[in-house]
N, C-alpha and C positions, 0 to 999 in steps of 0.2 A: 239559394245557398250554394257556395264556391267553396268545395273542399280540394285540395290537391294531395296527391300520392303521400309528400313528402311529411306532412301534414298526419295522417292516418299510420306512415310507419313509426313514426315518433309517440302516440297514442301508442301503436302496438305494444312497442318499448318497454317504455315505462310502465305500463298495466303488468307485463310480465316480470318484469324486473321489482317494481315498487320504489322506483329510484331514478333521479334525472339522471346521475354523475355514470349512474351503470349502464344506463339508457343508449344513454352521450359516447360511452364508450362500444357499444354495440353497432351505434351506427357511424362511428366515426366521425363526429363531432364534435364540439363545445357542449357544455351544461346550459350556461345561455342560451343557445341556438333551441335546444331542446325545449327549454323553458318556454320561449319565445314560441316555438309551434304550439305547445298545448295551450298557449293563452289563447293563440288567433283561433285553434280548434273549439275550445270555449266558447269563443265572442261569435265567434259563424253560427255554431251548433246552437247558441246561447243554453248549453246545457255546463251545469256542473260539474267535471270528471274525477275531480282531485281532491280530496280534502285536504289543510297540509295542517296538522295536527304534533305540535311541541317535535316540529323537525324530519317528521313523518309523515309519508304520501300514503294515503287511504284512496282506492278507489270506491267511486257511489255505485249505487245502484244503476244512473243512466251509463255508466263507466262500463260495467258489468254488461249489459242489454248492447251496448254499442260495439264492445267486443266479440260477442258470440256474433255479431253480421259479420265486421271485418275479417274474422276466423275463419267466414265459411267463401267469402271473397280470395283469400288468401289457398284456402284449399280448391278452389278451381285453378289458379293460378299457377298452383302444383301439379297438379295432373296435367295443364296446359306443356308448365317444363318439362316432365317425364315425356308426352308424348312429343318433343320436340329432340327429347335427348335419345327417345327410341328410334325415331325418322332417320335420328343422323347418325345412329349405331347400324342403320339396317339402310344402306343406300341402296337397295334392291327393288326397294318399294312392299309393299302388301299386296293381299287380295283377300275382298271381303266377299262369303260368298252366300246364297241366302237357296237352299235344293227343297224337293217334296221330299218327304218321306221315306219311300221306296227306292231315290237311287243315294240320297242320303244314308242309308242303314248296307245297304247291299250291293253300292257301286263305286260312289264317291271315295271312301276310301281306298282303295286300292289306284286310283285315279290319284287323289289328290296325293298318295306315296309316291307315284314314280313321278309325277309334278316336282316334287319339290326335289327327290330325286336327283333332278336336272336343274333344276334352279334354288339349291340349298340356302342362299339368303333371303326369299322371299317367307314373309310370315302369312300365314294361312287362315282364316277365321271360318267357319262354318255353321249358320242357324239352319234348323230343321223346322218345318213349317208346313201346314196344307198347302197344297197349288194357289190356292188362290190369295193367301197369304202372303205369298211369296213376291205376287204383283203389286202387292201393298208396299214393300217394304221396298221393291227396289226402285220403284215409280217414287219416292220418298227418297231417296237417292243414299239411301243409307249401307245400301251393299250394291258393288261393283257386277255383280253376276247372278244371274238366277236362272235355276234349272226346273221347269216343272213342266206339267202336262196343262195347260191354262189353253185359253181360246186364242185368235189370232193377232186379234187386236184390241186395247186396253189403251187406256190414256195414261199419259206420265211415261211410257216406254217404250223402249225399239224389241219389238221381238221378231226372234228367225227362225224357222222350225228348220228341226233336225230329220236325221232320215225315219220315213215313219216303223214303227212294232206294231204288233200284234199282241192282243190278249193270248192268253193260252188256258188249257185245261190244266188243271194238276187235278191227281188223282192220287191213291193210296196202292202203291204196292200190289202188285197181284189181283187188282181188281179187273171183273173181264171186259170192263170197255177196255184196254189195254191193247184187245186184236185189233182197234181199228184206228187207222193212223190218224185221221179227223174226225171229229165230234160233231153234231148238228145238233141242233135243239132238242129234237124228238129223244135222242140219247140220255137227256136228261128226267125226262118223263118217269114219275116215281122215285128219284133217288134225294137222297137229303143233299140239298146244297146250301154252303155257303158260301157270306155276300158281302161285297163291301156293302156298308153303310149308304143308307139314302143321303145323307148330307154331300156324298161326295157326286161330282159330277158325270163317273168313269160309270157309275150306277147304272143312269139310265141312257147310256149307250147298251148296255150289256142287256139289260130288261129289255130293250128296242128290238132285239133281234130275236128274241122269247118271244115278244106279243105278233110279232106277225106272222109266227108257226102257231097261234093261238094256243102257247106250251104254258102251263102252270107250273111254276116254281113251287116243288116242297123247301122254304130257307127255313133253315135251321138255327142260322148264327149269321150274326152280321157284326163286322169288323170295320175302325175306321182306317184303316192300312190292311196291306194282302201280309204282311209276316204273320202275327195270329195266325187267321187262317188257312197258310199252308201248314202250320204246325198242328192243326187238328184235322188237316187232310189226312198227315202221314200220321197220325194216328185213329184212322178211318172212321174218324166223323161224316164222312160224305165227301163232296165233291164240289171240285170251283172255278172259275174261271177268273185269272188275275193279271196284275201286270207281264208282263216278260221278265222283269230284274227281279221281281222276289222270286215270279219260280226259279227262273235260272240259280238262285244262293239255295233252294230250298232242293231241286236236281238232285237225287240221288241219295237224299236224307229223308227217306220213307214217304217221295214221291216221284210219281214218273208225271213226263209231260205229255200232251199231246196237241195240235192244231184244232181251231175252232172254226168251223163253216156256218153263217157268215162272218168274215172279217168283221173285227172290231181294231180300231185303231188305238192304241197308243201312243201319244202323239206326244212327245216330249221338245217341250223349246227352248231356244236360251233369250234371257230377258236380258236387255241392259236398260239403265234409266238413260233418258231421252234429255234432249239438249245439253248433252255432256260428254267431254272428248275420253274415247274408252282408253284406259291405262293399258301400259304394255302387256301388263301379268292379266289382266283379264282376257285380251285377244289371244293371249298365247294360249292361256286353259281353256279357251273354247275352241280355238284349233283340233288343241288333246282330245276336248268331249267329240267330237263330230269324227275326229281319228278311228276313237276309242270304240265307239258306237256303233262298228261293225260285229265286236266280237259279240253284241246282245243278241244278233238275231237267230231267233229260234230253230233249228233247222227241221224240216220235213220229217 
């Protein structure tokens, strides 16, 4: 079966209109001409479209069925134009960007303000996503950038770690571990804490440095993000130890920080998808991120 373009808008037409002459006039042609397409559209299709009923065009049933496909042909076709007519309103380019959670809520933005800032016709997009999510989508090439704490290597992407953080303690206000500028295990012994979630992988780094002081965790509350959780610090639920960028948003809003002996790393990277030349606005905002990246570190 050989349908052509011109073929299927003259169908369009006429179903809309009910009429060749209006059809004709729509697309700028002849009546004949018109006519003449929905016949070969007919003879191709060998379907019935038109009844022509005492002067009067009836569309059938298969008229009907065959319209709601073209409709929905036609509205790709539209969203194709918009995003063509947005490209060339915005010669700046985009940047799609695909972050975890935690610098998603409590970093990026303030990042991605003075970003654009500086490069006001760039358009911005931002998904929020687990870490590991994040490799999915950009290894799928469907976002330009990805920020998360993920492993080193993954298929489908170039990843490059950034300068390493550290977990930290948050605590609650006035609480007396407060005298001591680092934590160790044993500090935890008897107190309620809470915990990121087992599903997440930052877990059982943090658990790793508990079992080898053979320290038992009383968890109380387990969270799949550190924001929760610092909000029921500072409302003295107990005690946690989480990324750097939520305590740092959380600093001073009913909790205090402290260092954790032994290190746990935090290890934030940027992803880009692999066999693909990186866009200007992406290099630029990963520049920004590894710029930017000093102000998170927790000081002594």
């Amino acid at each position: 079966m050989r349908l052509n373009l011109r073929q299927i808008e003259a169908f369009r037409a006429v179903f809309q209109t009910n009429s060749m002459t209006a059809a004709a006039e729509l697309m700028g042609v002849t009546q004949p001409a018109v006519s003449r397409l929905i016949r070969d559209l007919e003879a191709e299709t060998e379907l019935p479209l038109f009844d022509r009923t005492r002067g009067r065009l009836i569309a059938t049933d298969n008229a009907a069925a065959l319209y709601r496909e073209v409709e929905r042909s036609y509205y790709g076709l539209e969203r194709i134009s918009r995003a063509a007519t947005a490209l060339h309103r915005r010669p700046t380019g985009s940047l799609r960007l695909a972050a975890a959670i935690a610098p998603s809520y409590y970093w990026l933005p303030e990042l991605i303000a003075a970003f654009h800032s500086a490069r006001s016709g760039v358009g911005i997009s931002l998904n929020v996503l687990p870490s590991m999510e994040v490799l999915d989508v950009v290894s799928m090439q469907q976002y330009d950038l990805g920020l998360a704490d993920v492993p080193a290597n993954a298929s489908g992407v170039d990843i490059e770690p950034l300068r390493g953080l550290e977990f930290v303690c948050v605590l609650p206000m006035g609480h007396r571990l407060l005298e001591k500028r680092i934590l160790v295990p044993k500090d935890f012994a008897g107190e309620p804490v809470l915990m990121i979630s087992p599903d997440s992988h930052q877990q059982h780094h943090i658990v790793n440095a508990f079992a080898s002081e053979r320290i038992e965790l009383d968890v109380r509350f387990e969270a799949s993000n550190s924001g929760p959780i610092c909000a029921l610090v500072a409302g003295g639920a107990g005690l946690s130890i989480v990324d750097p960028i939520s305590a740092r948003a959380f600093s001073g809003q009913g909790v205090q920080l402290r260092r954790f002996s032994p290190v746990v790393s935090y290890d934030l990277k940027l992803v880009f998808p692999a066999n693909r030349p990186r866009s200007d606005q992406a290099k630029a905002f990963a520049d920004f991120v590894r710029r930017e990246l000093e102000a998170l570190v927790i000081p002594a």
